[in-house]
N, CA, C and O atoms as a Maestro MAE file, in Angstrom:
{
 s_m_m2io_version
 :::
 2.0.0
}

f_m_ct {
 s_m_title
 :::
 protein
 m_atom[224] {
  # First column is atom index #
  i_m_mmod_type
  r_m_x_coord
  r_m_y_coord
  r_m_z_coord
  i_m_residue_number
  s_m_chain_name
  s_m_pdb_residue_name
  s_m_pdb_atom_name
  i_m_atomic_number
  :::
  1 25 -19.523 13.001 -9.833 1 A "UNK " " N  " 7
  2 3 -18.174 12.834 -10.369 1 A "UNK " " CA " 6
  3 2 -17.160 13.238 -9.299 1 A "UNK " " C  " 6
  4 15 -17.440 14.130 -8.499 1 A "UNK " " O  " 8
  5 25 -15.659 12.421 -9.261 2 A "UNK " " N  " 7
  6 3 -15.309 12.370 -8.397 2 A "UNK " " CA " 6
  7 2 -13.875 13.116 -8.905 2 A "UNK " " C  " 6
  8 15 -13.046 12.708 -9.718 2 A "UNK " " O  " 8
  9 25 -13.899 14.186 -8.227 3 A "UNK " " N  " 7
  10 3 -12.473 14.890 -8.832 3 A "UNK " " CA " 6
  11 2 -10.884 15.194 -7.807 3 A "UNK " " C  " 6
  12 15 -10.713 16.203 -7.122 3 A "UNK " " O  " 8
  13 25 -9.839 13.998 -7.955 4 A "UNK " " N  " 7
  14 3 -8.821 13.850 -7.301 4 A "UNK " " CA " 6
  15 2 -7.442 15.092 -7.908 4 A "UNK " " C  " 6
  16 15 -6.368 15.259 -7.331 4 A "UNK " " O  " 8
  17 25 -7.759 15.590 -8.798 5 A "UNK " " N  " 7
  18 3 -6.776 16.673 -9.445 5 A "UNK " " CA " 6
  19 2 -5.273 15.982 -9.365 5 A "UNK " " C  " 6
  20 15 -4.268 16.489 -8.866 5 A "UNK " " O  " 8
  21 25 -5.385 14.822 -9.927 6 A "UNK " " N  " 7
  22 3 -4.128 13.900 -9.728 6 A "UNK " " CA " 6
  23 2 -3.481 13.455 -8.531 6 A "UNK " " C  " 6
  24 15 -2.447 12.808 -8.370 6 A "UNK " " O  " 8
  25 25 -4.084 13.808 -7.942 7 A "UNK " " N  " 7
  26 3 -3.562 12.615 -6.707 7 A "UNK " " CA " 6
  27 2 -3.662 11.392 -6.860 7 A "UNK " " C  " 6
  28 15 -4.181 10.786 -7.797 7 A "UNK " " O  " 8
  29 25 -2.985 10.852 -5.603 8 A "UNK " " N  " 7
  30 3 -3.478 9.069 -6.100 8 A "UNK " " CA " 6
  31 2 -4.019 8.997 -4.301 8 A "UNK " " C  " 6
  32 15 -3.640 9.499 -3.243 8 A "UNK " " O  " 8
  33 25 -5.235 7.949 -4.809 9 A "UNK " " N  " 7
  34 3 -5.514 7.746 -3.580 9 A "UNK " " CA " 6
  35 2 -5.059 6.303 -3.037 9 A "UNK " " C  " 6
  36 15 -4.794 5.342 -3.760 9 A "UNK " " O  " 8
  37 25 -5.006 6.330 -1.321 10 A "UNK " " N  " 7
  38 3 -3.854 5.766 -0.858 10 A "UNK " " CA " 6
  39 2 -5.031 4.900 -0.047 10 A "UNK " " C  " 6
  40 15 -4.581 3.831 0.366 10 A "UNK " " O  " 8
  41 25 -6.985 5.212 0.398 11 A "UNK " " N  " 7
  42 3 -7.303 4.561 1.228 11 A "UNK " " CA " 6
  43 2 -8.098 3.472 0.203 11 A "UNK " " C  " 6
  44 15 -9.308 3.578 0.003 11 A "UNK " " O  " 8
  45 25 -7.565 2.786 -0.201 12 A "UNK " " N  " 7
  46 3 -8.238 1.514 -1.183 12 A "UNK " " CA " 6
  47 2 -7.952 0.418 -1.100 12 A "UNK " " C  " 6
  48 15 -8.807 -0.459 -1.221 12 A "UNK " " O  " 8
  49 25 -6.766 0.168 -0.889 13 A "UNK " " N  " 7
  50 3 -6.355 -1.123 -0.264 13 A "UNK " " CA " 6
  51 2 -5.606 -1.376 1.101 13 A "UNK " " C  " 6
  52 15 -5.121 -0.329 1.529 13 A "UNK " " O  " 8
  53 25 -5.410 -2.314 1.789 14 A "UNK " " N  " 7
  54 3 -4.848 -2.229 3.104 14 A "UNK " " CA " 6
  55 2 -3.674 -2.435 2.562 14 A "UNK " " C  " 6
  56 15 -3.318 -2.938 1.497 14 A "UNK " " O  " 8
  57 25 -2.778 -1.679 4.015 15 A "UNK " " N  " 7
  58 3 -1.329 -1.037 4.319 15 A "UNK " " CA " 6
  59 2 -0.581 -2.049 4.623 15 A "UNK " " C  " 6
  60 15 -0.969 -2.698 5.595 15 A "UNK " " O  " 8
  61 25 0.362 -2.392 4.109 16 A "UNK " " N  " 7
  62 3 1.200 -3.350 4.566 16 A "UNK " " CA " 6
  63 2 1.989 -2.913 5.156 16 A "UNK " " C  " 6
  64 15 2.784 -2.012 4.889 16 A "UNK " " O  " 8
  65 25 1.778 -3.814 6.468 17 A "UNK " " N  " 7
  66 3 2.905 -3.713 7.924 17 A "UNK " " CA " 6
  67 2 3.852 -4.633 8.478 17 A "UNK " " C  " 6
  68 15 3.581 -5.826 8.612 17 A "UNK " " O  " 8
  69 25 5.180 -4.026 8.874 18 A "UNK " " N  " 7
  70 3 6.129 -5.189 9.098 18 A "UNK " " CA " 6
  71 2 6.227 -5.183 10.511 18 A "UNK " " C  " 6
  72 15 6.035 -4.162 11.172 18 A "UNK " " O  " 8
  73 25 6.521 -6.286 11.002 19 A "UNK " " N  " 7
  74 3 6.709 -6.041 13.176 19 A "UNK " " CA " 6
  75 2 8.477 -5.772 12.899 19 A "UNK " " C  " 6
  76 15 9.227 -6.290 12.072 19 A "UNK " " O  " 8
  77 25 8.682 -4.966 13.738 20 A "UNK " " N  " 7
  78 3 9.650 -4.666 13.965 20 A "UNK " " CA " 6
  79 2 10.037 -4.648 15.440 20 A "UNK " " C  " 6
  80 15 9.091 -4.336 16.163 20 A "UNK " " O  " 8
  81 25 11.217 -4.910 16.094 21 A "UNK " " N  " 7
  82 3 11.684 -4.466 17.194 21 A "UNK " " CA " 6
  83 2 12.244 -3.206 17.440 21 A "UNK " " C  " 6
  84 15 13.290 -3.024 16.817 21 A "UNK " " O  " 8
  85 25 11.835 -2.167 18.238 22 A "UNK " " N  " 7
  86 3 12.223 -1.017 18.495 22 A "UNK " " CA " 6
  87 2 13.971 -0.907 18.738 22 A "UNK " " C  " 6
  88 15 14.641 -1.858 19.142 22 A "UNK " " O  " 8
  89 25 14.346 0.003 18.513 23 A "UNK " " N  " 7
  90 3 16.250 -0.359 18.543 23 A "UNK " " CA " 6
  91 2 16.636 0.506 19.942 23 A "UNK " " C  " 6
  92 15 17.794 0.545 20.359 23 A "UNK " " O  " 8
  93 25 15.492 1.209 20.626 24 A "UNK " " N  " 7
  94 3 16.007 1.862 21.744 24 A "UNK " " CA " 6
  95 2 15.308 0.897 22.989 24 A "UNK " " C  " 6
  96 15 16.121 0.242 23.640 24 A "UNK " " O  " 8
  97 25 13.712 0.752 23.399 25 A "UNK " " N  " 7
  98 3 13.405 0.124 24.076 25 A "UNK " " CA " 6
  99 2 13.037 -1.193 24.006 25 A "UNK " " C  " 6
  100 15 12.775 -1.819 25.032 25 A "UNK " " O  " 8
  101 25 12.969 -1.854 22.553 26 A "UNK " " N  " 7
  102 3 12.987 -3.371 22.476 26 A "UNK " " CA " 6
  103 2 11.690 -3.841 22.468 26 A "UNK " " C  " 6
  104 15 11.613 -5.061 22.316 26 A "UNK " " O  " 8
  105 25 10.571 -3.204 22.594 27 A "UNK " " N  " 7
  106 3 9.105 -3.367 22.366 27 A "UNK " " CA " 6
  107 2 8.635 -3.708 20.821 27 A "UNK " " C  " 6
  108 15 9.255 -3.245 19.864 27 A "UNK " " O  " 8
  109 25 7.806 -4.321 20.709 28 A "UNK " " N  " 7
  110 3 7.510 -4.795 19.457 28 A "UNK " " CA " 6
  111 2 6.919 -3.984 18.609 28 A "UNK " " C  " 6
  112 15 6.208 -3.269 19.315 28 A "UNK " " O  " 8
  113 25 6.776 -3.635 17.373 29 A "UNK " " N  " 7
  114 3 6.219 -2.952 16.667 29 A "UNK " " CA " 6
  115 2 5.939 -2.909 15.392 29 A "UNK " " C  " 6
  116 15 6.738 -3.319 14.551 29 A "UNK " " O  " 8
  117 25 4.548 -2.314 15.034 30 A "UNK " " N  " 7
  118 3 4.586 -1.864 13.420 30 A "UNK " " CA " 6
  119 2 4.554 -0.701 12.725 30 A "UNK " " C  " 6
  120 15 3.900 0.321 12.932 30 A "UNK " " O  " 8
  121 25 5.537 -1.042 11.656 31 A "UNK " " N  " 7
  122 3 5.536 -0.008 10.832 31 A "UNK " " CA " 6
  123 2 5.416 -0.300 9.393 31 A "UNK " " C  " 6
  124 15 5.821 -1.353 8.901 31 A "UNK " " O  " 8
  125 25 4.608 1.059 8.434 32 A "UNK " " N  " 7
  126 3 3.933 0.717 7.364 32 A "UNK " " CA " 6
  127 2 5.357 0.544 6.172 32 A "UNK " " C  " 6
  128 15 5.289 0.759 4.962 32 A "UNK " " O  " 8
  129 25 6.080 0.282 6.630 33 A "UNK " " N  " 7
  130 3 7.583 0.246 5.703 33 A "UNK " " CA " 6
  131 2 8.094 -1.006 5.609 33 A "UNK " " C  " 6
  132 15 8.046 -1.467 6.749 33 A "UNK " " O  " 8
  133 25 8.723 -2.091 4.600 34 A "UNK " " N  " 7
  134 3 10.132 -2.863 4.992 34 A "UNK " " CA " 6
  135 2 11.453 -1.804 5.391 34 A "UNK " " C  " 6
  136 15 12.077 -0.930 4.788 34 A "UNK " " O  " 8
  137 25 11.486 -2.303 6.518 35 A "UNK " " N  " 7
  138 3 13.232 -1.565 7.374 35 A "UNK " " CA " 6
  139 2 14.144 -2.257 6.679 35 A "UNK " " C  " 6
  140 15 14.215 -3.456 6.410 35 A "UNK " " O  " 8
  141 25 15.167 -0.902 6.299 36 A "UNK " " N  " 7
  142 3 16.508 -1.528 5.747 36 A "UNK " " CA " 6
  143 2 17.359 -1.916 6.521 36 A "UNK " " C  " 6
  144 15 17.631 -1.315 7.561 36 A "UNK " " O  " 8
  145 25 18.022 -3.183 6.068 37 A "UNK " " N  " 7
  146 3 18.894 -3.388 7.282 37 A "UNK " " CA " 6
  147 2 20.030 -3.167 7.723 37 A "UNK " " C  " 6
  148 15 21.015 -2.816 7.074 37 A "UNK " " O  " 8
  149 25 19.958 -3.343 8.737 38 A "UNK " " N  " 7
  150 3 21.255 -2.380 10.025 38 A "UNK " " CA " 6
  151 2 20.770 -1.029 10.044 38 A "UNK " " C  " 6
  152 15 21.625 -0.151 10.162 38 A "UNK " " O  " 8
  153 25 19.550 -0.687 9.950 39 A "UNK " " N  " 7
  154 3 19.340 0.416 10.266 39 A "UNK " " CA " 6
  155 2 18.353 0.439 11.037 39 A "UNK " " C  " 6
  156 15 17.373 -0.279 10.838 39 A "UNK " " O  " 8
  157 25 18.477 1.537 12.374 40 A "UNK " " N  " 7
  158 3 17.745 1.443 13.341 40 A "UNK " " CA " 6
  159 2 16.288 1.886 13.156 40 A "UNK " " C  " 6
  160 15 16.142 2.793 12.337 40 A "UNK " " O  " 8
  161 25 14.873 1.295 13.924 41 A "UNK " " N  " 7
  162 3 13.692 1.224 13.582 41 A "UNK " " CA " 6
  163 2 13.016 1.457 15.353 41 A "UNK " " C  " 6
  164 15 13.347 0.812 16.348 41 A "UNK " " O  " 8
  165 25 12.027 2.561 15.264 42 A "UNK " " N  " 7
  166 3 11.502 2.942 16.423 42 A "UNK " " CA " 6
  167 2 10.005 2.485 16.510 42 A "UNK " " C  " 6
  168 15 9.367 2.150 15.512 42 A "UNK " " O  " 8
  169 25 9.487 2.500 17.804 43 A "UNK " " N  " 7
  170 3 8.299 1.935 18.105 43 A "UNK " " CA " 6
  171 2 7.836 3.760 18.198 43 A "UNK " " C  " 6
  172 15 8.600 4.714 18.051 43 A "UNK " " O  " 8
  173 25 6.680 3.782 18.423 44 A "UNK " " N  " 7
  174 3 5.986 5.195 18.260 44 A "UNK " " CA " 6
  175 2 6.529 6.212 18.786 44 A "UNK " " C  " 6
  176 15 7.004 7.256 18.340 44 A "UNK " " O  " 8
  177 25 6.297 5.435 20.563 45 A "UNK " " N  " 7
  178 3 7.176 6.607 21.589 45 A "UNK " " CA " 6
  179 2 8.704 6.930 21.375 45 A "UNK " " C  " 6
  180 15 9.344 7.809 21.952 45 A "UNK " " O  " 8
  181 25 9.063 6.226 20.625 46 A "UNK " " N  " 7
  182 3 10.803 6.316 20.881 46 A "UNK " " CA " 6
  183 2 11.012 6.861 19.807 46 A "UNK " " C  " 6
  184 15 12.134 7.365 19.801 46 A "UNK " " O  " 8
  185 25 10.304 7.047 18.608 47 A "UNK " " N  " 7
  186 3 10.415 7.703 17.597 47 A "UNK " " CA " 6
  187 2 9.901 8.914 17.554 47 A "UNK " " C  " 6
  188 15 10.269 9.707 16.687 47 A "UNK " " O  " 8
  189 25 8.896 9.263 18.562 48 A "UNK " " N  " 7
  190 3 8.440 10.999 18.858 48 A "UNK " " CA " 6
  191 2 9.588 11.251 19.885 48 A "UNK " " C  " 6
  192 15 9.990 12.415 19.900 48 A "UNK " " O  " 8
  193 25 10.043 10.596 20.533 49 A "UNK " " N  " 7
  194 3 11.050 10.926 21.750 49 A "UNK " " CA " 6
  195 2 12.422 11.717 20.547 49 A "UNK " " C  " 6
  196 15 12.845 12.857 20.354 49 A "UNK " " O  " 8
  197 25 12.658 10.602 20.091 50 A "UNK " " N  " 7
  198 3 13.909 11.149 18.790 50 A "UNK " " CA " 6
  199 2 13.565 12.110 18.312 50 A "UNK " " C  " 6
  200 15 14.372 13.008 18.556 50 A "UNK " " O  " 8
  201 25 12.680 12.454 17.675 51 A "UNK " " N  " 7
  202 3 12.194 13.686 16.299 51 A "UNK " " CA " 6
  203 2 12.053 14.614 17.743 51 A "UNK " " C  " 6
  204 15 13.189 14.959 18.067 51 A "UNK " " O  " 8
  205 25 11.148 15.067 18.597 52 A "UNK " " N  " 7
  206 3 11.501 15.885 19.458 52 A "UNK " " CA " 6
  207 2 13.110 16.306 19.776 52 A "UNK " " C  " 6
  208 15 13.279 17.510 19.586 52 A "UNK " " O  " 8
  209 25 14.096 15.732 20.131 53 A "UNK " " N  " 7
  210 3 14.556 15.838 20.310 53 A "UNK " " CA " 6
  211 2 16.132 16.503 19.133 53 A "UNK " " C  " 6
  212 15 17.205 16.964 19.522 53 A "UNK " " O  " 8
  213 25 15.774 16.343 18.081 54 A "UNK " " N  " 7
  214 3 16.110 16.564 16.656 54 A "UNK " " CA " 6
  215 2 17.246 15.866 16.352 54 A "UNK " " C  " 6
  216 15 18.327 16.401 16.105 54 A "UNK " " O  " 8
  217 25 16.977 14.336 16.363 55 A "UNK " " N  " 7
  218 3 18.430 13.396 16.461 55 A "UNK " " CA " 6
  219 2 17.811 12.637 15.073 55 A "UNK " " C  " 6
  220 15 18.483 11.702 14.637 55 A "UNK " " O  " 8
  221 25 16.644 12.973 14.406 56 A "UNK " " N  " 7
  222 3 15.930 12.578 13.411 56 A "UNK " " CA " 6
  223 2 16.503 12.913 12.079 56 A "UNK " " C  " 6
  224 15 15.910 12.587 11.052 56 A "UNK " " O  " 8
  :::
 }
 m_bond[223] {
  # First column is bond index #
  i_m_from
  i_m_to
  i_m_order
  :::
  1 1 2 1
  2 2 3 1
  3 3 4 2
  4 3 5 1
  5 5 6 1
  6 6 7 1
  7 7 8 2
  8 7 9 1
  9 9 10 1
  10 10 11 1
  11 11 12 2
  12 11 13 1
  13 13 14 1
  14 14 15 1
  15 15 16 2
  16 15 17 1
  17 17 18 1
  18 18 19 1
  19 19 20 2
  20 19 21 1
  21 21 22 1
  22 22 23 1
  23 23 24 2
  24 23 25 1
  25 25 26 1
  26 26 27 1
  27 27 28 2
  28 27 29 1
  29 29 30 1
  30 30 31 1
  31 31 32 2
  32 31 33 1
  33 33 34 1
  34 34 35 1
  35 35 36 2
  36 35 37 1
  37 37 38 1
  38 38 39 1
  39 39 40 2
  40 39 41 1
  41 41 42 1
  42 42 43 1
  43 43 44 2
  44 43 45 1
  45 45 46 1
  46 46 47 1
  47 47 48 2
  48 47 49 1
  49 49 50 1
  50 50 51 1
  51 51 52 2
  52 51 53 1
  53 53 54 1
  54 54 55 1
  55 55 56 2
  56 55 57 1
  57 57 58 1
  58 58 59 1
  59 59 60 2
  60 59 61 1
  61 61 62 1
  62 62 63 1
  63 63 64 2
  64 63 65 1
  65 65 66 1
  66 66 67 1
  67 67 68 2
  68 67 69 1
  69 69 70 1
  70 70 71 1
  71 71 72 2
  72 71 73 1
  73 73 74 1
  74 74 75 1
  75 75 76 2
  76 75 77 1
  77 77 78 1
  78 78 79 1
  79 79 80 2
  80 79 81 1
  81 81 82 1
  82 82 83 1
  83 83 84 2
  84 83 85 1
  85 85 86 1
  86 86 87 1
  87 87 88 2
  88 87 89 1
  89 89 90 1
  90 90 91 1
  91 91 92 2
  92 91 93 1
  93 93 94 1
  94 94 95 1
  95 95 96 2
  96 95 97 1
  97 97 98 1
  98 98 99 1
  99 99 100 2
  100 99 101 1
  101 101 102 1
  102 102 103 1
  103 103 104 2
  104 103 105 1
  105 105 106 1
  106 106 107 1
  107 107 108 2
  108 107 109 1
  109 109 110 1
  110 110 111 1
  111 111 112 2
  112 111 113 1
  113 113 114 1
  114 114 115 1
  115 115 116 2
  116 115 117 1
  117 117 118 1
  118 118 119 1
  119 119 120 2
  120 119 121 1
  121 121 122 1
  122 122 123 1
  123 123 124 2
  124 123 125 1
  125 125 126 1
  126 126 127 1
  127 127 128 2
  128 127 129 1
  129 129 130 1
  130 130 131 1
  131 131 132 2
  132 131 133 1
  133 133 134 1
  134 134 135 1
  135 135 136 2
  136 135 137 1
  137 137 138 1
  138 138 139 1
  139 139 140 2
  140 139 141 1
  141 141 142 1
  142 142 143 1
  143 143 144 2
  144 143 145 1
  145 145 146 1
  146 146 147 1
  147 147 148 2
  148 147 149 1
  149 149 150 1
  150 150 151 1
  151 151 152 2
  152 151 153 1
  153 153 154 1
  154 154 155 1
  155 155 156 2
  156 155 157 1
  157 157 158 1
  158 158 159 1
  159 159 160 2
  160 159 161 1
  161 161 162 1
  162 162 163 1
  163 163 164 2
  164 163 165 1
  165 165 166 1
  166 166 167 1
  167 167 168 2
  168 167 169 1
  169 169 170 1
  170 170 171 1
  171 171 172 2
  172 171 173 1
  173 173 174 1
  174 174 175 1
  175 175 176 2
  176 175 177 1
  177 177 178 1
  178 178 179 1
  179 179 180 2
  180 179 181 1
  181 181 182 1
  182 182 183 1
  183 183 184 2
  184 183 185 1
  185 185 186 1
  186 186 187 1
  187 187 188 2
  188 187 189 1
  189 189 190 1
  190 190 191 1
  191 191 192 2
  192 191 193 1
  193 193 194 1
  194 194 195 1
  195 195 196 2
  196 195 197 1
  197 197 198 1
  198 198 199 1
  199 199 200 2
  200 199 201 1
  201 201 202 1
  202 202 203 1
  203 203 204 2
  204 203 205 1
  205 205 206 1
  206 206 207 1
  207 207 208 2
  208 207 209 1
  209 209 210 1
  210 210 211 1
  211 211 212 2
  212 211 213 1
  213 213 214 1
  214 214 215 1
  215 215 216 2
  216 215 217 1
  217 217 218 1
  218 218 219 1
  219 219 220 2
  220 219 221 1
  221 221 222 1
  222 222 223 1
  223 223 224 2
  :::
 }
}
């Protein structure tokens, strides 16, 4: 018996991913979100570059 104590589990079906263009270096990318728009969207590095930097 399999006991989740109410969680929901998240690895059961595949993740839907959107390509996005990065808004700082312009590299292509995915992320597991629809981006709202006019709002800026980071590729991995440019988005650890930001959150490091605490502009997040």
């Amino acid at each position: 018996m399999e006991r989740n104590f109410g969680k929901k589990r998240f690895g059961n079906y595949p993740r839907e991913e959107h390509e996005v263009t990065c808004s700082d270096c312009g590299e292509k990318a995915k992320v597991p979100f629809k981006p709202s728009p006019g709002r800026k969207v980071y590729c991995r590095a440019c988005w650890e570059k930001h959150r490091d930097a605490g502009d997040l």
